[in-house]
SEGUGU-759060 format. One line per 8 residues: number of its first residue (from 1); their letters; for each residue x, y, z of N, C-alpha, C. Coordinates in pm, 1 decimal. Layout:
<rs>
NUM) a) X/Y/Z/X/Y/Z/X/Y/Z; ...
</rs>
This chain:
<rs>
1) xxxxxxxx) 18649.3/8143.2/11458.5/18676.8/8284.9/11482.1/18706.9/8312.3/11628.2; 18809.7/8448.4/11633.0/18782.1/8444.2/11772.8/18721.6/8540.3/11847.8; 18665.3/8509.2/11950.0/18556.4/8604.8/12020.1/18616.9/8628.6/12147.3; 18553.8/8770.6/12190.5/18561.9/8765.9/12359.7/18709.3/8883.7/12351.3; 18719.8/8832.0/12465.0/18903.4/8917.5/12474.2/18950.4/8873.1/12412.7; 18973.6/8703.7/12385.0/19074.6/8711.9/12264.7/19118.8/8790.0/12175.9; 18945.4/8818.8/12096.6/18953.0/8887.9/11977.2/19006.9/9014.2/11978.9; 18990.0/9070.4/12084.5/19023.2/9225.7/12145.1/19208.3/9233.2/12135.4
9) xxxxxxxx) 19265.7/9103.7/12208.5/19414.8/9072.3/12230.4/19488.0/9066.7/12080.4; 19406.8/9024.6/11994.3/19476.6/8957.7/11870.6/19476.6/9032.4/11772.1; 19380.0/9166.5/11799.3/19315.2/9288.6/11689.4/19324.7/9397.2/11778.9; 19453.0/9472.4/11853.4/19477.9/9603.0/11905.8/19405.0/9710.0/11834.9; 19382.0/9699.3/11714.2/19283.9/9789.7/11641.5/19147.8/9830.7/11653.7; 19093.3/9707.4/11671.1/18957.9/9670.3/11705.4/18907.9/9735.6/11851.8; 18799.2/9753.4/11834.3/18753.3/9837.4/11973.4/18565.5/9840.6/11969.5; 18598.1/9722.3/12096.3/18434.4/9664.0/12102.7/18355.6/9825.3/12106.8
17) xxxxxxxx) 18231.8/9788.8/11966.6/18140.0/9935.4/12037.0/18034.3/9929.7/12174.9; 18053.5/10043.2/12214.8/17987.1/10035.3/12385.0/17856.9/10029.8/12373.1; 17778.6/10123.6/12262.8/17656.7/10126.7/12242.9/17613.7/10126.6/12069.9; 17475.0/10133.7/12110.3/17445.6/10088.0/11923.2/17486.9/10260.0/11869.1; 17482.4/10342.2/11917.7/17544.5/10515.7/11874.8/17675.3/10454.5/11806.8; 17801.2/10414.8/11893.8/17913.7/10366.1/11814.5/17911.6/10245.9/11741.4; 17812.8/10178.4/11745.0/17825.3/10033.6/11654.7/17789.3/10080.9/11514.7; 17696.8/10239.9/11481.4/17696.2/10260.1/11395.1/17786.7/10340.8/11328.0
25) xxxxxxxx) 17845.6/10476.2/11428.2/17939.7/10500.0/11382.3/18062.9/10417.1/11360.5; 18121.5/10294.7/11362.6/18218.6/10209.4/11298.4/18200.5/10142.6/11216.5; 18087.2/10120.0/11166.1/18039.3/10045.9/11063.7/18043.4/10174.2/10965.0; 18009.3/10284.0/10992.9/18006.5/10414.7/10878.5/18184.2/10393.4/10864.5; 18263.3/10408.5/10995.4/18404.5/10412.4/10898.9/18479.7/10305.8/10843.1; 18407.7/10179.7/10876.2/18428.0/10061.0/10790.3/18363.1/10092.3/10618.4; 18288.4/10127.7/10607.8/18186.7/10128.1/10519.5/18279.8/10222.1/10437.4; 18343.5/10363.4/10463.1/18382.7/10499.9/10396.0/18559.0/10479.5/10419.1
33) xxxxxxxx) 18593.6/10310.5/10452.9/18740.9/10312.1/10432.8/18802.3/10395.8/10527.1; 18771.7/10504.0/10647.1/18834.8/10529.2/10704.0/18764.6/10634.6/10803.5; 18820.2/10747.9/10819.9/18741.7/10821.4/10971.0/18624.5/10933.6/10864.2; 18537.3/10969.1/10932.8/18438.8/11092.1/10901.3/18500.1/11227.0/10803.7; 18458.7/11253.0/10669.0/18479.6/11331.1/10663.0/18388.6/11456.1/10649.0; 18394.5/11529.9/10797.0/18238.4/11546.3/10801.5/18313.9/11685.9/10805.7; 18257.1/11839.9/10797.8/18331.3/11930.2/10831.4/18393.5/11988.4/10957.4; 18472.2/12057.4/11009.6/18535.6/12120.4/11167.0/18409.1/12173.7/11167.1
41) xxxxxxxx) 18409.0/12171.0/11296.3/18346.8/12280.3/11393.8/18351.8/12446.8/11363.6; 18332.8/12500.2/11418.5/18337.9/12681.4/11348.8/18422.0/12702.2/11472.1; 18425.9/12663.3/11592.6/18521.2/12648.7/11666.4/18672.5/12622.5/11650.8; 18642.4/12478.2/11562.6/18786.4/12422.6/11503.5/18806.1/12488.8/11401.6; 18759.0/12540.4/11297.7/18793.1/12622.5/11192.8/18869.9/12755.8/11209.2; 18759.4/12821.8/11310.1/18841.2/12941.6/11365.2/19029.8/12934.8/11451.4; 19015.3/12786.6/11492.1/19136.0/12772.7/11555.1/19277.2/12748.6/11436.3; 19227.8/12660.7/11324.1/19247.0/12598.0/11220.9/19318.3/12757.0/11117.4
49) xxxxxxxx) 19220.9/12842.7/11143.8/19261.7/12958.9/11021.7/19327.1/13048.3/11084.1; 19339.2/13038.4/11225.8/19470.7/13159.9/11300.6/19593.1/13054.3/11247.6; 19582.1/12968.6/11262.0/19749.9/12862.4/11225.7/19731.4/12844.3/11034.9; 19633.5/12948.4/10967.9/19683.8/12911.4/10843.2/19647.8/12730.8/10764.2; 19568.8/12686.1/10852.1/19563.3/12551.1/10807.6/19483.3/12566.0/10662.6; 19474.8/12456.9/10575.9/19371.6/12513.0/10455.6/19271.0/12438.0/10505.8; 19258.9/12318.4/10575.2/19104.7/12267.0/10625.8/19014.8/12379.9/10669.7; 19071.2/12523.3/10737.2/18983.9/12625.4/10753.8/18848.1/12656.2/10622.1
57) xxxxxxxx) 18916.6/12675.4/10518.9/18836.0/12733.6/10381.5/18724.6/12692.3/10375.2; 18622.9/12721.0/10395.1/18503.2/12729.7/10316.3/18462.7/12665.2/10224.1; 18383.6/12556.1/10242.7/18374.0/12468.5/10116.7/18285.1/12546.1/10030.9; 18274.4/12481.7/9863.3/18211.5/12565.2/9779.7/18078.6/12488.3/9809.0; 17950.4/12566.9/9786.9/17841.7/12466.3/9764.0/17777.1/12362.8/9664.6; 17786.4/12283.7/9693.7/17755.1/12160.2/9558.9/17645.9/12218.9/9474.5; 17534.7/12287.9/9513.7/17424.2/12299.8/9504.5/17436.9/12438.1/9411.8; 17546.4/12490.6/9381.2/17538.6/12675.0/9306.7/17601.8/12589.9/9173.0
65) xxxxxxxx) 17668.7/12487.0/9165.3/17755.6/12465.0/8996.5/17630.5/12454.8/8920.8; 17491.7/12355.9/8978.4/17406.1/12300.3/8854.8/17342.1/12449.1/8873.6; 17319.0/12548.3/8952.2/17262.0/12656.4/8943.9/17319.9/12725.5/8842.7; 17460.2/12774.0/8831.2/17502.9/12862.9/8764.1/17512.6/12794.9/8610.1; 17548.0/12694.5/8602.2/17463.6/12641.2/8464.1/17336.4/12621.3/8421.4; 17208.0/12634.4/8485.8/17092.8/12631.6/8485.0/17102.2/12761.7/8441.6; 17117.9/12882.4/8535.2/17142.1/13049.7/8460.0/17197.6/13047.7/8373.4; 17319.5/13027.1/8312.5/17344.1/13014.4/8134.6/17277.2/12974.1/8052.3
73) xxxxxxxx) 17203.2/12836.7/8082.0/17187.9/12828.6/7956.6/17007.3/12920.0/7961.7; 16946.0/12940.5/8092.1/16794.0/13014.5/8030.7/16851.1/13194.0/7945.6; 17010.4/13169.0/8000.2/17029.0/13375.3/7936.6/17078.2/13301.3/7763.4; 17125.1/13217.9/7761.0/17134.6/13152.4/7667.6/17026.1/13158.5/7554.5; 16936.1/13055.3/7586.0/16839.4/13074.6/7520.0/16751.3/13205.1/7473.3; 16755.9/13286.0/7575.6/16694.6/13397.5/7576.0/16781.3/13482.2/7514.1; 16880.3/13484.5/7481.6/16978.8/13584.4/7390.3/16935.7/13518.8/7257.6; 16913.1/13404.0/7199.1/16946.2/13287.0/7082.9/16783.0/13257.9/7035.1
81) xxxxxxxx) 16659.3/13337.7/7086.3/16544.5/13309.2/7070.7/16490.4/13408.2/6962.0; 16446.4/13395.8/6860.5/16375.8/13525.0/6762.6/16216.9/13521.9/6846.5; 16169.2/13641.5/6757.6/16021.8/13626.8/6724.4/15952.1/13540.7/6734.0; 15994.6/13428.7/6629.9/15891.5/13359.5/6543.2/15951.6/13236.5/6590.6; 16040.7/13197.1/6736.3/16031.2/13112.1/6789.1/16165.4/12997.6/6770.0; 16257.2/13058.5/6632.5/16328.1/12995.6/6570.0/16435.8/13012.0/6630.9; 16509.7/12934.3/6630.1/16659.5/12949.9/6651.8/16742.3/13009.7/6592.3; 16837.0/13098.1/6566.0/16876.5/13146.1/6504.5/17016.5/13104.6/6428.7
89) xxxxxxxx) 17034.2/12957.0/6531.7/17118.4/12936.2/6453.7/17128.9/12830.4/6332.3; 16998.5/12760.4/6365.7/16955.3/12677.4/6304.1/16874.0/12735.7/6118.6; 16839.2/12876.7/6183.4/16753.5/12954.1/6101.6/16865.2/12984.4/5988.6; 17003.8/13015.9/6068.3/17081.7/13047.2/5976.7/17144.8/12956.0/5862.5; 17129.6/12782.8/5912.9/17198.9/12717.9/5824.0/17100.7/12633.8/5760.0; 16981.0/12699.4/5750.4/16840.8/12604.9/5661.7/16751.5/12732.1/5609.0; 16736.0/12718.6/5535.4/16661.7/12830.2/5476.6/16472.7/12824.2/5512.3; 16445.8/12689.5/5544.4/16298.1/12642.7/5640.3/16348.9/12572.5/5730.6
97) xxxxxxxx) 16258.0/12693.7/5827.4/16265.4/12587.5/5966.2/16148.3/12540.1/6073.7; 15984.1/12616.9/6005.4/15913.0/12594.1/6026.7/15887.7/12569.5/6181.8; 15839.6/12461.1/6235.2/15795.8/12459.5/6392.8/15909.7/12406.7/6480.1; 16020.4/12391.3/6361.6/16155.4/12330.1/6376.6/16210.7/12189.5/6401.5; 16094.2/12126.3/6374.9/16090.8/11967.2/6370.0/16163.6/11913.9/6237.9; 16068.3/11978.6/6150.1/16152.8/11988.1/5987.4/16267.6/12081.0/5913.5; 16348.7/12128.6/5989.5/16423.5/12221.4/5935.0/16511.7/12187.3/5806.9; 16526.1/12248.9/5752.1/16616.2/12168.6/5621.5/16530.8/12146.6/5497.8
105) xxxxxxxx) 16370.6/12110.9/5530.6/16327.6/12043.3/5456.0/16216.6/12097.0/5353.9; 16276.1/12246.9/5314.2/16209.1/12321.9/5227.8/16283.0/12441.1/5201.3; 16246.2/12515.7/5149.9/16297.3/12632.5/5085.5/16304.9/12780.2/5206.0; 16321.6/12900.8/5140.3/16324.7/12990.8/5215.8/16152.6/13111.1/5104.1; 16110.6/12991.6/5081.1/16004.2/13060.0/4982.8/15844.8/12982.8/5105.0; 15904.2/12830.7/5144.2/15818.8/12804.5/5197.9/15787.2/12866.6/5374.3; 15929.8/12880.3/5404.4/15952.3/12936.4/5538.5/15891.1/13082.8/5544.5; 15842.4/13100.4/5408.2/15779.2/13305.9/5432.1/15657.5/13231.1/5414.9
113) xxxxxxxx) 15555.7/13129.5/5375.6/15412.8/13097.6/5300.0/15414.7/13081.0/5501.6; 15529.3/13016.7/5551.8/15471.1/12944.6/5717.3/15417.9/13044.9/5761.0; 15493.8/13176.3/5749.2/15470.2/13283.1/5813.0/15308.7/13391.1/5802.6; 15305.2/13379.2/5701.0/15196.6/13430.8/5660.9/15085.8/13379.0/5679.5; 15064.4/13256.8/5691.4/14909.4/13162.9/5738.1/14939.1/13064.2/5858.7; 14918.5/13107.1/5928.8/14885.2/12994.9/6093.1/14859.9/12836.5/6041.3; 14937.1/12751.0/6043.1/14895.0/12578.5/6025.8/14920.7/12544.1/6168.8; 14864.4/12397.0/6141.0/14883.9/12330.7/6247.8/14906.5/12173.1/6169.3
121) xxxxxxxx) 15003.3/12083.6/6276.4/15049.1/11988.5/6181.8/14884.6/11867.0/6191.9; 14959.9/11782.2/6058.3/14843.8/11702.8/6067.4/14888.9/11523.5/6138.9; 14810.3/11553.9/6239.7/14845.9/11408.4/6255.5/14901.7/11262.8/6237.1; 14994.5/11213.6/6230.8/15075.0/11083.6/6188.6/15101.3/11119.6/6049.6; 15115.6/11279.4/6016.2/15188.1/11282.5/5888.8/15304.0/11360.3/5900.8; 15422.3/11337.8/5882.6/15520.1/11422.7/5958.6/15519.9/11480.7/5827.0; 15576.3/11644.8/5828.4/15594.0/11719.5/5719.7/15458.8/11784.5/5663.4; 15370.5/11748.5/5687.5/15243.0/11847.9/5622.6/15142.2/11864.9/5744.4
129) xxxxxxxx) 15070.0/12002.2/5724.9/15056.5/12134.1/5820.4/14883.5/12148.4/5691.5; 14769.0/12131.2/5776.6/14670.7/12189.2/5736.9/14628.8/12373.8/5799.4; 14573.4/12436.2/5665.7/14549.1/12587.8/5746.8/14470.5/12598.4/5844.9; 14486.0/12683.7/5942.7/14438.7/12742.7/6049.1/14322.7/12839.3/6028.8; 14375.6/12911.0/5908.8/14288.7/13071.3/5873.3/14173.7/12995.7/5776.9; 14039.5/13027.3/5789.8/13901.6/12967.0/5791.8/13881.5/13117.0/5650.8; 13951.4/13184.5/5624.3/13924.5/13302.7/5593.0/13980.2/13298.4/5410.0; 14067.5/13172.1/5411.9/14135.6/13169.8/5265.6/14057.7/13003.1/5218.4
137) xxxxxxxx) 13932.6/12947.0/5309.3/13880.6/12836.0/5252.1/13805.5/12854.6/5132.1; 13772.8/12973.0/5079.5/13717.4/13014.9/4969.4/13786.3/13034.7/4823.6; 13891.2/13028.0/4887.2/14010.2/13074.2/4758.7/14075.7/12972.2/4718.1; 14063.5/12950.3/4608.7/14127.4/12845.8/4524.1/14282.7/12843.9/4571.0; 14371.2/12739.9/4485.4/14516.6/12743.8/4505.1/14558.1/12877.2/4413.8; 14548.7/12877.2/4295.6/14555.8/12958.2/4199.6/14576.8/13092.8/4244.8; 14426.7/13127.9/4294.0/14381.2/13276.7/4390.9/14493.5/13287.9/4470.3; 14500.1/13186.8/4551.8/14586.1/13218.2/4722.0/14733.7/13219.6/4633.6
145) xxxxxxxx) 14782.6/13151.6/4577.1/14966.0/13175.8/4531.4/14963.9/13310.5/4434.4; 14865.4/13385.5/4422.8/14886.8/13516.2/4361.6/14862.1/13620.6/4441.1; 14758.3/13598.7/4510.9/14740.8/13695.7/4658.8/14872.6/13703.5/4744.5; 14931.9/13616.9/4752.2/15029.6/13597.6/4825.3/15175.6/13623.4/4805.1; 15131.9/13652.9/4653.1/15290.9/13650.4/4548.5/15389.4/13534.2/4599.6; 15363.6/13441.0/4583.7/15424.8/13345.0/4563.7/15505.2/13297.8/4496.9; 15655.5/13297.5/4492.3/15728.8/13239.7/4406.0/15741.8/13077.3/4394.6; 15703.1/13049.6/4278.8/15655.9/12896.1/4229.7/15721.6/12849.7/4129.5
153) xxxxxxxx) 15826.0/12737.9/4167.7/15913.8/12680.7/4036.3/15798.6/12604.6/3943.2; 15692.4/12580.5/3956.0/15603.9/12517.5/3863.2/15425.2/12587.5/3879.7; 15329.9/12560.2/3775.7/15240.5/12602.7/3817.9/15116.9/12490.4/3861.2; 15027.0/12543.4/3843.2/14923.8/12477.0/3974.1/14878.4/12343.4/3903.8; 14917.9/12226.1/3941.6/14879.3/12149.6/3857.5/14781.0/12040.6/3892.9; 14685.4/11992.3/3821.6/14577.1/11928.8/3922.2/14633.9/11774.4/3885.5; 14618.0/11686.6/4029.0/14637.1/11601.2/4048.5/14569.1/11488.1/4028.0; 14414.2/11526.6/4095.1/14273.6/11466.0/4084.1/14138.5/11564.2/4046.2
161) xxxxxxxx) 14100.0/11534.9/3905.5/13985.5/11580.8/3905.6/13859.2/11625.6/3978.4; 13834.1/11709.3/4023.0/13678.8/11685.9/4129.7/13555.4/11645.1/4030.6; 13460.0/11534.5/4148.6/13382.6/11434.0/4054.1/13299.1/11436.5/4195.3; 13158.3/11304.0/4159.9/13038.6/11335.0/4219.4/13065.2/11299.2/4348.4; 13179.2/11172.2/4371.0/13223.1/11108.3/4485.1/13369.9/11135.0/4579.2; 13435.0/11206.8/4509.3/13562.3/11243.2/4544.2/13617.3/11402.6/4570.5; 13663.9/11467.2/4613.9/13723.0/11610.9/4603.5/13878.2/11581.0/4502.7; 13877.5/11693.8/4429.0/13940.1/11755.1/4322.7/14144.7/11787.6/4412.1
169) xxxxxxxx) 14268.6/11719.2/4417.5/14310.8/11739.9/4433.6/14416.8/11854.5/4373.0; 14469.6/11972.6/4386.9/14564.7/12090.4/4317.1/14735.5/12062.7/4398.5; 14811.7/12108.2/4286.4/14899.4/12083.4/4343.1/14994.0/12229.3/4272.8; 15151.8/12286.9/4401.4/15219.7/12351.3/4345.6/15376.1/12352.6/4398.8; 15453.2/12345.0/4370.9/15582.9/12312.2/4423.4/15606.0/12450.0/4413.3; 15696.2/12528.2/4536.7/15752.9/12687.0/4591.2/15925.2/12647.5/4529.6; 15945.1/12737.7/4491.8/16112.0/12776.3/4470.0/16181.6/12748.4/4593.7; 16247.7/12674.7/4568.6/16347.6/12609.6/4677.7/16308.2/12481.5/4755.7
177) xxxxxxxx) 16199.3/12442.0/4709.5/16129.2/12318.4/4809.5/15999.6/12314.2/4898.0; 15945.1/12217.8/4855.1/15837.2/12227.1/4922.7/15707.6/12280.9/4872.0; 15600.5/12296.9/4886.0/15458.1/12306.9/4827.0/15342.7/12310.5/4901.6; 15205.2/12369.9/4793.1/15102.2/12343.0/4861.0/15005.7/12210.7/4806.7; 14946.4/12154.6/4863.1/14857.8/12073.4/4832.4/14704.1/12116.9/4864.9; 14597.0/12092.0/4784.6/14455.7/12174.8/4820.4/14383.3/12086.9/4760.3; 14278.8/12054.1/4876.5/14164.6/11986.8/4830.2/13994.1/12103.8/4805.4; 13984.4/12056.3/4674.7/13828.3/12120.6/4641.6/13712.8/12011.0/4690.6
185) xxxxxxxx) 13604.8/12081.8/4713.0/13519.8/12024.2/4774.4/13436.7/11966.9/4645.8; 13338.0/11884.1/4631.5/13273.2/11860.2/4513.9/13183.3/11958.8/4461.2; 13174.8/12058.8/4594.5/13070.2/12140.3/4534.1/13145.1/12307.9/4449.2; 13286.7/12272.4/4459.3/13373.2/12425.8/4409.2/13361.8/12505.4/4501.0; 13257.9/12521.2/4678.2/13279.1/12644.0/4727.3/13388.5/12605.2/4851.1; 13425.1/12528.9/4848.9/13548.0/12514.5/5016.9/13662.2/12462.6/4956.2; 13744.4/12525.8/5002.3/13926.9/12463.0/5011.8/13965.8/12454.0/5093.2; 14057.8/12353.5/5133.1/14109.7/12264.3/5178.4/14246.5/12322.4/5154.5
193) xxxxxxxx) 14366.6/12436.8/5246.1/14510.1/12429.2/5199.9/14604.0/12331.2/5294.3; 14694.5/12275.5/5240.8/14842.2/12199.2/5347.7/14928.6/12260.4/5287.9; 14990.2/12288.7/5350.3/15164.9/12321.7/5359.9/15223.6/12213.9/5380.6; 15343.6/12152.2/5280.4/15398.4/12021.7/5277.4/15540.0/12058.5/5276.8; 15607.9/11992.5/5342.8/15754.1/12019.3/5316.2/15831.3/11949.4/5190.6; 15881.7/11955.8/5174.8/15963.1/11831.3/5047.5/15948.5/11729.9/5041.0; 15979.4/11650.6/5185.0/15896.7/11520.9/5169.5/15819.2/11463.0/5188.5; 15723.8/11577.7/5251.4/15546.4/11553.5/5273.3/15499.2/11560.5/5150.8
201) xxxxxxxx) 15591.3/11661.8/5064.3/15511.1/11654.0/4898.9/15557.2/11514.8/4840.4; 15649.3/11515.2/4857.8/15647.1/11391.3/4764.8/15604.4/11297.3/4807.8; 15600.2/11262.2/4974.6/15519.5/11143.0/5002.7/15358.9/11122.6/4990.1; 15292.3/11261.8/4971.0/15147.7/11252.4/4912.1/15133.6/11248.7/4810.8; 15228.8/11282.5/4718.7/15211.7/11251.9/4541.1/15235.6/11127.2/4510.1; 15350.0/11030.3/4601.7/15350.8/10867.8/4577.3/15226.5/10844.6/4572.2; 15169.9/10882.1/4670.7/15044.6/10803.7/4728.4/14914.1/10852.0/4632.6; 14950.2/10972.4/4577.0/14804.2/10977.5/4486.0/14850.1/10964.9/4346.9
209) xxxxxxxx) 14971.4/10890.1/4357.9/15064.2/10821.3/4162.3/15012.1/10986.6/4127.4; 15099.0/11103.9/4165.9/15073.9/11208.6/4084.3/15213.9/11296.8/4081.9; 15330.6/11215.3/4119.3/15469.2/11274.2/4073.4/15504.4/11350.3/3960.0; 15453.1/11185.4/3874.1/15511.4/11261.9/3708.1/15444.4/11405.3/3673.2; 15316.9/11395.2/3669.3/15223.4/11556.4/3602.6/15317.0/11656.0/3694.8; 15346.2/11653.9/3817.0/15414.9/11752.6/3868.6/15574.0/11770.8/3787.6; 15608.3/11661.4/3789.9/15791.4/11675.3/3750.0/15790.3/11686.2/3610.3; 15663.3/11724.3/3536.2/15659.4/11740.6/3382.6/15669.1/11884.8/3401.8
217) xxxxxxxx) 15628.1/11954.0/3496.1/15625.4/12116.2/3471.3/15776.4/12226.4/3565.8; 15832.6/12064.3/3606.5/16000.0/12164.1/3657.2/16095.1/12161.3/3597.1; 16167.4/12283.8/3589.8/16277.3/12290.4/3512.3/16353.0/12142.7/3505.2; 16430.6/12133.0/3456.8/16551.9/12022.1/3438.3/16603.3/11947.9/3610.3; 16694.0/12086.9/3614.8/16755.5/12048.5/3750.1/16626.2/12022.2/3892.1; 16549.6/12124.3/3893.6/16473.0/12087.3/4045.0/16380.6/11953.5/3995.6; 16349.8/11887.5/3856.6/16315.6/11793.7/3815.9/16369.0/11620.8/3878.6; 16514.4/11661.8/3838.6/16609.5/11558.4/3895.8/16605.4/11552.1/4025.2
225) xxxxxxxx) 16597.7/11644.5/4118.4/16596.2/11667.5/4263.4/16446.0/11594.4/4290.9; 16400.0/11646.6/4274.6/16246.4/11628.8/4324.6/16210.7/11454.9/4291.2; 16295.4/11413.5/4129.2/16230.7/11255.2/4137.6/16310.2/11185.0/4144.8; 16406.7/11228.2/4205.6/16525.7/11142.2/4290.1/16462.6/11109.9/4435.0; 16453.7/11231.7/4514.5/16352.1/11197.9/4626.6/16246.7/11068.3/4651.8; 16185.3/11134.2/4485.8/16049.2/11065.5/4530.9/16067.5/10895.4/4507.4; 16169.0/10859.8/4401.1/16174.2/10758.4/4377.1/16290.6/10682.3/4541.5; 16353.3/10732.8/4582.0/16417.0/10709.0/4691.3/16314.1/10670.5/4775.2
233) xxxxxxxx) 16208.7/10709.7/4797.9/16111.2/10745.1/4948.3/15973.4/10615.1/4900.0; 16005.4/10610.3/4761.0/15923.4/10472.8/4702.9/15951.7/10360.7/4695.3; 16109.5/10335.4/4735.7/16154.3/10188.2/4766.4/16138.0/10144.4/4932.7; 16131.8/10258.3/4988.1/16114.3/10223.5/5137.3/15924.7/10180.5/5193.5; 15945.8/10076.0/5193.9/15806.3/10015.6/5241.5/15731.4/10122.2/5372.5; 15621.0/10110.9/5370.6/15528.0/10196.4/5456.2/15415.2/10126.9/5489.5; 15451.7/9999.8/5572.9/15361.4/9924.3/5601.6/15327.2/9975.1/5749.4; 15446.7/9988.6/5819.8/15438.7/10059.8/5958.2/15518.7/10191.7/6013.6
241) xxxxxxxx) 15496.6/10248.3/5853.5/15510.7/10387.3/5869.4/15627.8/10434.0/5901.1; 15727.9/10313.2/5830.3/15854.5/10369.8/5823.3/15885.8/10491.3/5723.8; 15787.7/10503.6/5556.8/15833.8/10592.3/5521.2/15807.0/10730.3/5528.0; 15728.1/10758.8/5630.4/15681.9/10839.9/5715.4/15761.8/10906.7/5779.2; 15867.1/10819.1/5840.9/15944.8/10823.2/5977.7/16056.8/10861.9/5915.0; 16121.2/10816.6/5829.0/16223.7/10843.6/5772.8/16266.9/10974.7/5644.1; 16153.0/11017.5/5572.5/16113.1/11063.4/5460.1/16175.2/11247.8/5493.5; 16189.2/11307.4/5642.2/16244.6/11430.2/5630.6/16363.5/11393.6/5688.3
249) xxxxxxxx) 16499.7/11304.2/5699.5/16569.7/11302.1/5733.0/16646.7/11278.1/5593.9; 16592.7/11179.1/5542.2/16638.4/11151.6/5393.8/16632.5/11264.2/5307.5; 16516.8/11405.4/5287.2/16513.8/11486.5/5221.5/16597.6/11566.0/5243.4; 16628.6/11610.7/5387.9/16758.7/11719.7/5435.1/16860.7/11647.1/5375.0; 16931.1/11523.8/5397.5/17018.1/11511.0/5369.6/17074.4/11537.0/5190.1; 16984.8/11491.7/5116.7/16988.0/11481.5/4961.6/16984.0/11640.7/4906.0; 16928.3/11735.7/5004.3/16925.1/11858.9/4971.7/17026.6/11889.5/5004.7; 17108.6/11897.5/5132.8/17244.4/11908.3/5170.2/17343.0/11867.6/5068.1
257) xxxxxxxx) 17354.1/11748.3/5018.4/17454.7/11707.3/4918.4/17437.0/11745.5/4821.0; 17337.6/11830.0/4746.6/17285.4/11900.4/4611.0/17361.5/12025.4/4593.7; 17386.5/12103.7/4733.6/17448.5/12229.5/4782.4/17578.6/12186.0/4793.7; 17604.8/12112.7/4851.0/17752.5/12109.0/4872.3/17822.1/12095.4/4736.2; 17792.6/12012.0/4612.2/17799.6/11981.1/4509.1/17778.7/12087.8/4392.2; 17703.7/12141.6/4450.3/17676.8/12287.4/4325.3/17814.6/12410.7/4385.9; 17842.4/12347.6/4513.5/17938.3/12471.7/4582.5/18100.1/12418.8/4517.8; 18114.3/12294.9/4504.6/18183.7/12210.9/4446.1/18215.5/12231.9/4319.7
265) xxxxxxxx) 18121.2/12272.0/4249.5/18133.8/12264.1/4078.7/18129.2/12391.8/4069.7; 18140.8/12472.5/4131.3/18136.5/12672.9/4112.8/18302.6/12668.5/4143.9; 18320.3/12607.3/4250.0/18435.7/12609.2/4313.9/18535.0/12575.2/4166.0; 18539.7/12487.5/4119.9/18609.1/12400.0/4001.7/18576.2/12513.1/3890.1; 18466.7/12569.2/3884.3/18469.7/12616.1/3760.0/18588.6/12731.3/3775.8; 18567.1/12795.4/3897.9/18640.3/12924.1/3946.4/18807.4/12935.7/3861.3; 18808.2/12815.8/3935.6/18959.5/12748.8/3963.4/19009.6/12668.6/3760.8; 18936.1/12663.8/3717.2/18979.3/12622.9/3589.3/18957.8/12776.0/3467.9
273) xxx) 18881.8/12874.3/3528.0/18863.1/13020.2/3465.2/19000.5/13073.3/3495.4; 19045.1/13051.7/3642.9/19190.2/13124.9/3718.2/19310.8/13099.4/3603.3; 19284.1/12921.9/3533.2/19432.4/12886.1/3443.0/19439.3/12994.5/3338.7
</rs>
């Protein structure tokens, strides 16, 4: 290499730095491909905007774009927020939308039962919600879906007997999806209510082999629905709680294609009444 004056003679470009101040500034315009682009002076600007230059202008601040999108979307939300916490737009294309984890995955019979009794979900069970209110532990299933006027595609059907060692399981599927499940105590004075979504019901009826007694008391069609589900959600192993994990994504969807299909065959009927 060459050093010294040489290097100076052979590289007119080059220009030894005097102090470490310029050894760093040339390494910055080595580094950025070329000179500073740092802003004028208010001096040079002012000189810059009597001659019309556009380097005068005012840069915008980097720092107002993520602001003024940060302000949309909180007026956003805050225009798009109900009451009861729901989205509205989500509210609009699911008839349950509950704490909104499960939307899709019940009726608009179960989305009024949410409303009316405070739950809270139950732990590593996605889709079912034990009660809050200490005030309806006295009341049977029976009692509470008539107090409540409850619309119920089936009626209360018991699952498990109550006996000296076990509590008495009840069961009731709501019009449009979804159900309660209630445990009796051995002694008849405490209940036990959950709020289950579609495929919290059916994934606790696999598990207590109590599908069929339920799908003996639904009409035809929510029959087919309901043990299509359940038999779907019974081939998927649940060793590590895959069918857990999977069980309200699979139910929205199968409910989705039930609708689209009934919208399908109205559609056809329409259209073959029109000939």
């Amino acid at each position: 290499p060459v050093r010294g004056g040489e290097g100076r003679r052979a590289c007119p470009a080059f220009r030894a730095p005097s102090s470490r101040r310029s050894l760093v500034a040339a390494v910055g315009r080595r580094e950025t491909g070329g000179f500073s682009r740092a802003r004028p002076s208010s001096t040079r600007r002012a000189s810059l905007s009597s001659r019309g230059d556009p380097r005068a202008r005012p840069r915008a601040s980097r720092s107002r774009v993520p602001m003024l999108h940060a302000q949309a979307g909180e007026q956003t939300r805050a225009s798009t927020t109900r009451d009861d916490g729901a989205s509205p737009t989500i509210g609009c294309r699911y008839d349950f939308v509950g704490d909104g984890m499960y939307a899709g995955d019940g009726g608009a019979e179960l989305q009024r039962l949410w409303k009316l009794i405070r739950w809270k979900p139950i732990k590593r069970c996605d889709g079912r919600f034990v009660s809050c209110d200490r005030s309806i532990s006295a009341t049977s299933l029976a009692r509470l879906c008539a107090s409540l006027e409850l619309s119920t595609s089936s009626p209360v059907v018991t699952i498990r007997e109550t006996c000296a060692d076990r509590d008495g399981i009840h069961a009731v599927r709501l019009r449009g999806g979804g159900g309660l499940l209630s445990y009796c105590s051995m002694n008849k004075d405490k209940h036990i209510h959950t709020l289950n979504t579609e495929s919290g019901l059916a994934r606790k009826l696999i598990a207590l082999d109590g599908v069929q007694p339920l799908a003996n008391t639904l009409s035809p069609a929510s029959a087919t629905l309901f043990t299509t589900l359940c038999h779907l959600l019974a081939a998927i192993p649940n060793a590590e709680g895959e069918r857990t994990r999977l069980a309200p994504s699979i139910a929205v969807t199968l409910r989705t294609l039930h609708k689209h299909m009934l919208i399908l065959k109205s559609q056809v009927m329409s259209c073959d009444s029109e000939r």
